[in-house]
N, CA, C and O atoms as a printed pandas DataFrame, in Angstrom:
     atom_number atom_name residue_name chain_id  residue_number  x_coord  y_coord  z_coord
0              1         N          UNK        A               1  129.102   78.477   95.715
1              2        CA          UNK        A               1  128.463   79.668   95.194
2              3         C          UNK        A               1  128.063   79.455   93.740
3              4         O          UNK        A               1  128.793   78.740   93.054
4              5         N          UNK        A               2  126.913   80.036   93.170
5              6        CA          UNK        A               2  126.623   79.640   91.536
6              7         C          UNK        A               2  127.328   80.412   90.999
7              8         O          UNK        A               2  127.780   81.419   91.544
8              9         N          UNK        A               3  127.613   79.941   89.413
9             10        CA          UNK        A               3  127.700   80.583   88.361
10            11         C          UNK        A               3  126.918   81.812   88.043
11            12         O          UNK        A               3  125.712   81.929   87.829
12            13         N          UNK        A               4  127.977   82.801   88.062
13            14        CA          UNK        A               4  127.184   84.109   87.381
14            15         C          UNK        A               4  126.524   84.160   86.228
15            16         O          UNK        A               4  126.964   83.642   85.202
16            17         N          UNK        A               5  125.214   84.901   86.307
17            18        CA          UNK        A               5  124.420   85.026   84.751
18            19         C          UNK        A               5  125.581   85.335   83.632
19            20         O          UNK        A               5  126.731   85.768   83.547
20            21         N          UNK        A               6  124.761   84.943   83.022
21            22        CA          UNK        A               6  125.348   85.185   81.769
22            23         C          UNK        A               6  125.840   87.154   81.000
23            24         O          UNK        A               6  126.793   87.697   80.440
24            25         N          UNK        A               7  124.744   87.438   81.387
25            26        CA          UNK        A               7  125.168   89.153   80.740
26            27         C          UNK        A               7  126.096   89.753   81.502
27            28         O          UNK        A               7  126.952   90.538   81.095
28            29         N          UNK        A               8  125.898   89.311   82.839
29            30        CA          UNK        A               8  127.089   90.459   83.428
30            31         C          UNK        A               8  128.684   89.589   83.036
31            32         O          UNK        A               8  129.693   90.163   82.628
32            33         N          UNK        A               9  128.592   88.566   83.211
33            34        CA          UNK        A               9  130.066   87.635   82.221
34            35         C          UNK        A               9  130.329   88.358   81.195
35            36         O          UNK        A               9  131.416   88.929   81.113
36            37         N          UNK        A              10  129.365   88.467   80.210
37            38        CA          UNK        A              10  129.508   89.164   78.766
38            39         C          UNK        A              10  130.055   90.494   79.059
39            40         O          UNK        A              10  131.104   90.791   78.488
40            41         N          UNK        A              11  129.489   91.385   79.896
41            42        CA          UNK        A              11  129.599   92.718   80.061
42            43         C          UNK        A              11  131.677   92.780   80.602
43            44         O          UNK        A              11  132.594   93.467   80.153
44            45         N          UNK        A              12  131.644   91.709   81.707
45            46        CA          UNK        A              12  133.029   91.876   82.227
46            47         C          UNK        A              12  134.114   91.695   81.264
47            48         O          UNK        A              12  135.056   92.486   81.229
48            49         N          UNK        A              13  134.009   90.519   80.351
49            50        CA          UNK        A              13  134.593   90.189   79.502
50            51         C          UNK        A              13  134.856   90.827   78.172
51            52         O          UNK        A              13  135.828   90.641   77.440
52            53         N          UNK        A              14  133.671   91.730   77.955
53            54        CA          UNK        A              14  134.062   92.526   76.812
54            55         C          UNK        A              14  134.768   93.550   77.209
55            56         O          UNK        A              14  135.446   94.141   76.368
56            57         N          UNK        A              15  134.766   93.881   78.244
57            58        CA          UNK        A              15  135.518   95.366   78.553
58            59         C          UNK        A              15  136.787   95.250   78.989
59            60         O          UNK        A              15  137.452   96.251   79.256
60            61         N          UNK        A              16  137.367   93.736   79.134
61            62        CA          UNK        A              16  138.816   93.219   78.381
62            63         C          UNK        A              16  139.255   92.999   77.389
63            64         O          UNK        A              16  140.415   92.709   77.096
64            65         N          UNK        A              17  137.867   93.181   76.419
65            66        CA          UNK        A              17  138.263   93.226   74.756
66            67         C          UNK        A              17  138.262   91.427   73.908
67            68         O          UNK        A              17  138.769   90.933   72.901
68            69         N          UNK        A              18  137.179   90.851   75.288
69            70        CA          UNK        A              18  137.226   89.337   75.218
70            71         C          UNK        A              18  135.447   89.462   74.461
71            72         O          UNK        A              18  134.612   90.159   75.038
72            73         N          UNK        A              19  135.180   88.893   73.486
73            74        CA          UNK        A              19  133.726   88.863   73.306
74            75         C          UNK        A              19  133.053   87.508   72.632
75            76         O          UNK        A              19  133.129   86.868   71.582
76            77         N          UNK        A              20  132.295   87.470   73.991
77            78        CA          UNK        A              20  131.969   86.003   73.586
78            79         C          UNK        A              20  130.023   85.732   73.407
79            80         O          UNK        A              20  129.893   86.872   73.852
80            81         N          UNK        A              21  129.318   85.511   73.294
81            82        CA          UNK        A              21  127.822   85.101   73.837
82            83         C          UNK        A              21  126.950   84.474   74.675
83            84         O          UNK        A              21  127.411   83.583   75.389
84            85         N          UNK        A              22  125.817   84.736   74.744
85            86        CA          UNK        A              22  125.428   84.046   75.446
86            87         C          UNK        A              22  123.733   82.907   74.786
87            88         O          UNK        A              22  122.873   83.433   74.078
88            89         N          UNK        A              23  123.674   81.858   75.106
89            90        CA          UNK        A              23  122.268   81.144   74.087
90            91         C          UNK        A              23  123.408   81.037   72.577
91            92         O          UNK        A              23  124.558   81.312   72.235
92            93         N          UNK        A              24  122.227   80.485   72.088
93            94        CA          UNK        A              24  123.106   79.880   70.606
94            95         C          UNK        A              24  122.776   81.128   69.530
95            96         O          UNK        A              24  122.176   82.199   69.631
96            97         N          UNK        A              25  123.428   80.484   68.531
97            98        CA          UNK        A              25  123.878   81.869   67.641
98            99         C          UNK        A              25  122.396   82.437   66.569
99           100         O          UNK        A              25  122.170   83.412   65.853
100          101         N          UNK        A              26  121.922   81.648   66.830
101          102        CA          UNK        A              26  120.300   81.531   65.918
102          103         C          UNK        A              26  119.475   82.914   66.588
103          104         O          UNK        A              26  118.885   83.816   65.995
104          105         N          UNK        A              27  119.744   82.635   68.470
105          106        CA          UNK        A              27  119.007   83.297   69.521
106          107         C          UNK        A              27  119.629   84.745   69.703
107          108         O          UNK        A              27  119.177   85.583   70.483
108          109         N          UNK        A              28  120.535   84.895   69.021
109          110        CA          UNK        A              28  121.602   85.661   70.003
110          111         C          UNK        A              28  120.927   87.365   70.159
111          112         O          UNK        A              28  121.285   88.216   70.973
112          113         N          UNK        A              29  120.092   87.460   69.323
113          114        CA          UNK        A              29  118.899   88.828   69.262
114          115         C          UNK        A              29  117.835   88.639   70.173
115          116         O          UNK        A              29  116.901   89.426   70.020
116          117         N          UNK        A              30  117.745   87.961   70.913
117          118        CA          UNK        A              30  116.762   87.434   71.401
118          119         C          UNK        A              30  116.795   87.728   73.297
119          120         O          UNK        A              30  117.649   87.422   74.130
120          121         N          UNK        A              31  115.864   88.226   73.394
121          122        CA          UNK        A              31  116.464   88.259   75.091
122          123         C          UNK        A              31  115.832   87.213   75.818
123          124         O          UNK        A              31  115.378   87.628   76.885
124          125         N          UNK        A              32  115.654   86.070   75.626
125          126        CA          UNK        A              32  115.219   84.820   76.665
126          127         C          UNK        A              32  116.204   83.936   76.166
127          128         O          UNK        A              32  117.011   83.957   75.237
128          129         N          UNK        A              33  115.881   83.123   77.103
129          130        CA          UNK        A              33  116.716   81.720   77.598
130          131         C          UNK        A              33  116.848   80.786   76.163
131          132         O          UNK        A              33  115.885   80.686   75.402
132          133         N          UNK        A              34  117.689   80.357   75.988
133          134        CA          UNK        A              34  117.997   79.731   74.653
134          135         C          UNK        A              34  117.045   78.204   74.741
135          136         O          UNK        A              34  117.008   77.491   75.744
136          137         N          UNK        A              35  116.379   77.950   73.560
137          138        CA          UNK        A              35  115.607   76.649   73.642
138          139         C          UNK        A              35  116.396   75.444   73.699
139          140         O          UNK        A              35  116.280   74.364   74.277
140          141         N          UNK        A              36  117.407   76.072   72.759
141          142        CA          UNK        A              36  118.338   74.695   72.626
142          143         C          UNK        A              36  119.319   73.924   73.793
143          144         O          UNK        A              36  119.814   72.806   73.648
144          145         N          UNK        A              37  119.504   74.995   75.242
145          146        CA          UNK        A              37  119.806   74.348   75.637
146          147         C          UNK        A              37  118.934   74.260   76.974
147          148         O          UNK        A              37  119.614   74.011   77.969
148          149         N          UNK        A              38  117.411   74.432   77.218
149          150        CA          UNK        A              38  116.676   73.922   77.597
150          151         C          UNK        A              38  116.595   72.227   77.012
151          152         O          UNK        A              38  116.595   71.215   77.714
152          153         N          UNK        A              39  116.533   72.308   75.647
153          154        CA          UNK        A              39  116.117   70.985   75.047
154          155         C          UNK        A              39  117.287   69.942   75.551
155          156         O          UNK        A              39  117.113   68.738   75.363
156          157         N          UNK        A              40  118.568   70.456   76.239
157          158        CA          UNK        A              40  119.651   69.596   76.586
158          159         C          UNK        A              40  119.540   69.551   77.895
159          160         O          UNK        A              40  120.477   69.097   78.553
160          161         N          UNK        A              41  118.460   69.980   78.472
161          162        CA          UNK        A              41  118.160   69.136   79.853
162          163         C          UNK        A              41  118.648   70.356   80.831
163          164         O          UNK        A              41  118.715   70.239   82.054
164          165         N          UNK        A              42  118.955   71.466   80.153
165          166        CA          UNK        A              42  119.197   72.836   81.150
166          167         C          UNK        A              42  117.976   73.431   81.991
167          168         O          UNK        A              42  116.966   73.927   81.490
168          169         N          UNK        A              43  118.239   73.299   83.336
169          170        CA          UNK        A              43  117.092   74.778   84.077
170          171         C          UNK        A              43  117.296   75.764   83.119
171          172         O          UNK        A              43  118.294   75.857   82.403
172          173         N          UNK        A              44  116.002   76.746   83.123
173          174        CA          UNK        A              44  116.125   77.796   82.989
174          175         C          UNK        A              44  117.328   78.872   83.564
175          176         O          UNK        A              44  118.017   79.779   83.097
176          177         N          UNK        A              45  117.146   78.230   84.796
177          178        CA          UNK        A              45  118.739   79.050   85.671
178          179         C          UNK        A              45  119.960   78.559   84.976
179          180         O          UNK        A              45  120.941   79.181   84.568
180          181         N          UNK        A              46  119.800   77.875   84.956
181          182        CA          UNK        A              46  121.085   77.068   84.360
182          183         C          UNK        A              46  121.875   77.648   82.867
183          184         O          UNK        A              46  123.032   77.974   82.602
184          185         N          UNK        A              47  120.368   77.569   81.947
185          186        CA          UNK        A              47  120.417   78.017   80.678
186          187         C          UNK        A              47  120.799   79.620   80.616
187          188         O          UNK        A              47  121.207   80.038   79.533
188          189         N          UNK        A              48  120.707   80.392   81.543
189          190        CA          UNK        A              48  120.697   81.638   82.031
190          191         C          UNK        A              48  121.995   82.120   82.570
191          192         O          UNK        A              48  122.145   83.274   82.970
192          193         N          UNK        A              49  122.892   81.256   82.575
193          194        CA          UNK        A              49  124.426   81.336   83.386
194          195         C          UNK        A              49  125.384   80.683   82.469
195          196         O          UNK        A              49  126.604   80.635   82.626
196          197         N          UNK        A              50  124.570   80.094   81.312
197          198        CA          UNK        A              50  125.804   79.558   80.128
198          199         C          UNK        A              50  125.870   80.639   79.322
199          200         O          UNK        A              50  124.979   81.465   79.124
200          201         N          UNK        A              51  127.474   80.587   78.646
201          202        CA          UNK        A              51  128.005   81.553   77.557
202          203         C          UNK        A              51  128.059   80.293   76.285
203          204         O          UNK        A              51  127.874   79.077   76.325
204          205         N          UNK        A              52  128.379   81.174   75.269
205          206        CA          UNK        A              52  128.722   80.186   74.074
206          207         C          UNK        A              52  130.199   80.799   73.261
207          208         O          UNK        A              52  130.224   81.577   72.307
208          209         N          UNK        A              53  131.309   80.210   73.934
209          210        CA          UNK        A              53  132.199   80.662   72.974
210          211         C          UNK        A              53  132.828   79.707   71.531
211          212         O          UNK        A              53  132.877   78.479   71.464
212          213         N          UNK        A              54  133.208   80.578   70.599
213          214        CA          UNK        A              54  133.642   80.467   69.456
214          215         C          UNK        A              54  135.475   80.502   69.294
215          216         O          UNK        A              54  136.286   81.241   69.851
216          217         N          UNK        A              55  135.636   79.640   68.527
217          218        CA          UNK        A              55  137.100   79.632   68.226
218          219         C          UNK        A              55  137.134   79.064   67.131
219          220         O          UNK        A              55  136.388   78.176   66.718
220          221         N          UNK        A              56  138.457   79.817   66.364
221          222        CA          UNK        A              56  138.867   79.016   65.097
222          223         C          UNK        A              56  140.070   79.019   65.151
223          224         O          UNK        A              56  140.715   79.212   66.181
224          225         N          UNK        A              57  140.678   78.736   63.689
225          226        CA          UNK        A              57  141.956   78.035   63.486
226          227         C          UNK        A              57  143.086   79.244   63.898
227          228         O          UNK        A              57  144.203   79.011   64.358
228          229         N          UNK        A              58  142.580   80.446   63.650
229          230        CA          UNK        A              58  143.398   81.925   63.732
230          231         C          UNK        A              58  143.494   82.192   65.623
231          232         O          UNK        A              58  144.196   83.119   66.027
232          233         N          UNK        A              59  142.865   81.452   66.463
233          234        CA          UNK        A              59  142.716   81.693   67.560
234          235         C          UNK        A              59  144.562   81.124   68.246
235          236         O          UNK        A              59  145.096   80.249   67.565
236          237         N          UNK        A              60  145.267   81.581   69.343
237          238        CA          UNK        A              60  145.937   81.259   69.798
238          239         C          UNK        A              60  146.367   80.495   70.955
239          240         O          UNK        A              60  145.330   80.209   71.553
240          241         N          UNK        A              61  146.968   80.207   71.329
241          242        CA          UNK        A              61  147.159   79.364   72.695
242          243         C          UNK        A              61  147.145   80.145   73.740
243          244         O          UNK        A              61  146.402   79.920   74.696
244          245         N          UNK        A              62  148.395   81.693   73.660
245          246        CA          UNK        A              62  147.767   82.568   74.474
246          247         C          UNK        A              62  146.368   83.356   74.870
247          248         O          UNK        A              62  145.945   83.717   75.968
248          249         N          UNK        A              63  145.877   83.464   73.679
249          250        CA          UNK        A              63  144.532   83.845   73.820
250          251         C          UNK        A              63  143.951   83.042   74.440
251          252         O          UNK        A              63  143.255   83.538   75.325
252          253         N          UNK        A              64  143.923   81.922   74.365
253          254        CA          UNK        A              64  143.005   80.917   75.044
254          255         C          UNK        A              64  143.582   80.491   76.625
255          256         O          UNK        A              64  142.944   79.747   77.370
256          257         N          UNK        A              65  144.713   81.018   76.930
257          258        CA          UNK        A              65  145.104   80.808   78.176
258          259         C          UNK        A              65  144.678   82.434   78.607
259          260         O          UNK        A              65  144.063   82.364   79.672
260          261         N          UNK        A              66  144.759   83.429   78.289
261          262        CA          UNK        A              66  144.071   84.708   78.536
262          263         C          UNK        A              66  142.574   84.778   78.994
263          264         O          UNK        A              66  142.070   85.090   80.073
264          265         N          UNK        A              67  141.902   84.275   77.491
265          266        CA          UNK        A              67  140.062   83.551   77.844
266          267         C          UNK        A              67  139.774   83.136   79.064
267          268         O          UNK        A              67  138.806   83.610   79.659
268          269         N          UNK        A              68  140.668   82.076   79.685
269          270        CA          UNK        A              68  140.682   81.086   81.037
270          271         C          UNK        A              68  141.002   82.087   82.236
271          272         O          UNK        A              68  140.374   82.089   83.295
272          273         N          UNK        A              69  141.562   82.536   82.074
273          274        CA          UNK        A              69  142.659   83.551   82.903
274          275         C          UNK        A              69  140.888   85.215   83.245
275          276         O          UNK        A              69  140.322   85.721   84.214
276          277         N          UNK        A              70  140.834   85.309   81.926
277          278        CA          UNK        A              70  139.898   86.184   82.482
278          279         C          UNK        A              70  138.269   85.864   82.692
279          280         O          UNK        A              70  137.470   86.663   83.180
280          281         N          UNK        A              71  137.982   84.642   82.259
281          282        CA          UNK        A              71  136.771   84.051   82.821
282          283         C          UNK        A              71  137.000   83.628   84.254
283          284         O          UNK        A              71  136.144   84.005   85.054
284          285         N          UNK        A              72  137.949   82.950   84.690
285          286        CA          UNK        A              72  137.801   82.870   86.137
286          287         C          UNK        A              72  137.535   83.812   87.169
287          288         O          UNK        A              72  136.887   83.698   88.209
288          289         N          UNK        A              73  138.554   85.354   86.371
289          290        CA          UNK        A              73  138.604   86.367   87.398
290          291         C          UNK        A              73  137.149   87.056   87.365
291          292         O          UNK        A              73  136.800   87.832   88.254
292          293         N          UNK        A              74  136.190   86.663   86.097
293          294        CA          UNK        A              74  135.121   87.156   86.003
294          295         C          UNK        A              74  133.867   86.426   86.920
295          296         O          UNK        A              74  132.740   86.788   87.261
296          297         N          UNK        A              75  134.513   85.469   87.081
297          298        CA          UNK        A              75  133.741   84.387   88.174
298          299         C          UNK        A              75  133.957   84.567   89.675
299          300         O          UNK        A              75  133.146   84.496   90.599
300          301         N          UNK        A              76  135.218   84.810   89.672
301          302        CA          UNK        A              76  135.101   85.145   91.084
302          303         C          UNK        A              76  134.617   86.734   91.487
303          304         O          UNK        A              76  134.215   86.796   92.648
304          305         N          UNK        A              77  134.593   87.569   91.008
305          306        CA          UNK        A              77  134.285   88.655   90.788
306          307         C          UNK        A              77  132.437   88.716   90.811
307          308         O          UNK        A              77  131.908   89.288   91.764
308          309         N          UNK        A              78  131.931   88.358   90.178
309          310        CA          UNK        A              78  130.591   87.776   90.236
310          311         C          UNK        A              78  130.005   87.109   90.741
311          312         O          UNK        A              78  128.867   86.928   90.307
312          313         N          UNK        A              79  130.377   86.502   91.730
313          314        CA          UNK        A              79  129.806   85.763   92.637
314          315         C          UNK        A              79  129.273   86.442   93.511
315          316         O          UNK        A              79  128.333   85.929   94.117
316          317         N          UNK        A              80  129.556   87.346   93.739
317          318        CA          UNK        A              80  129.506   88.357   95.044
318          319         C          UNK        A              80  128.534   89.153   94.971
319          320         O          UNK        A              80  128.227   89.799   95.973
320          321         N          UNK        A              81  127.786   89.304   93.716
321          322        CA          UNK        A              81  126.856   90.179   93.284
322          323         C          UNK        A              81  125.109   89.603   93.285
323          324         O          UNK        A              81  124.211   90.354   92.901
């Protein structure tokens, strides 16, 4: 089954209080497909189903096992749609 678009990911994930993007951070106002990762050899579909997350040094291990934990359930959840 494919990867869910990208906005409804965003949409599931923020309303766990998880917020991440989608296209690069230049684009992120932008409602089309990010160039940059067309220019990395992405379909349009493709480019259309990637997120872009961010982490820094303040980020945690749980959080990041949480991130995993609720991107999957957002994947399986989305598939179906």
């Amino acid at each position: 089954l494919p990867v869910p678009k990208s906005q409804p990911m965003l949409n599931f994930l923020s309303a766990r209080g998880i917020y991440i993007s989608s296209g690069s951070a230049c684009s992120s106002h932008k409602n089309t497909v990010s160039r940059t990762l067309t220019a990395f050899g992405l379909s349009h579909e493709e480019a259309d189903r990637t997120v872009r997350v961010s982490l820094d040094a303040s980020n945690t291990e749980s959080e990041a096992i949480l991130f995993c934990k609720a991107l999957g359930e957002g994947i399986e959840k989305l598939r179906g749609k």
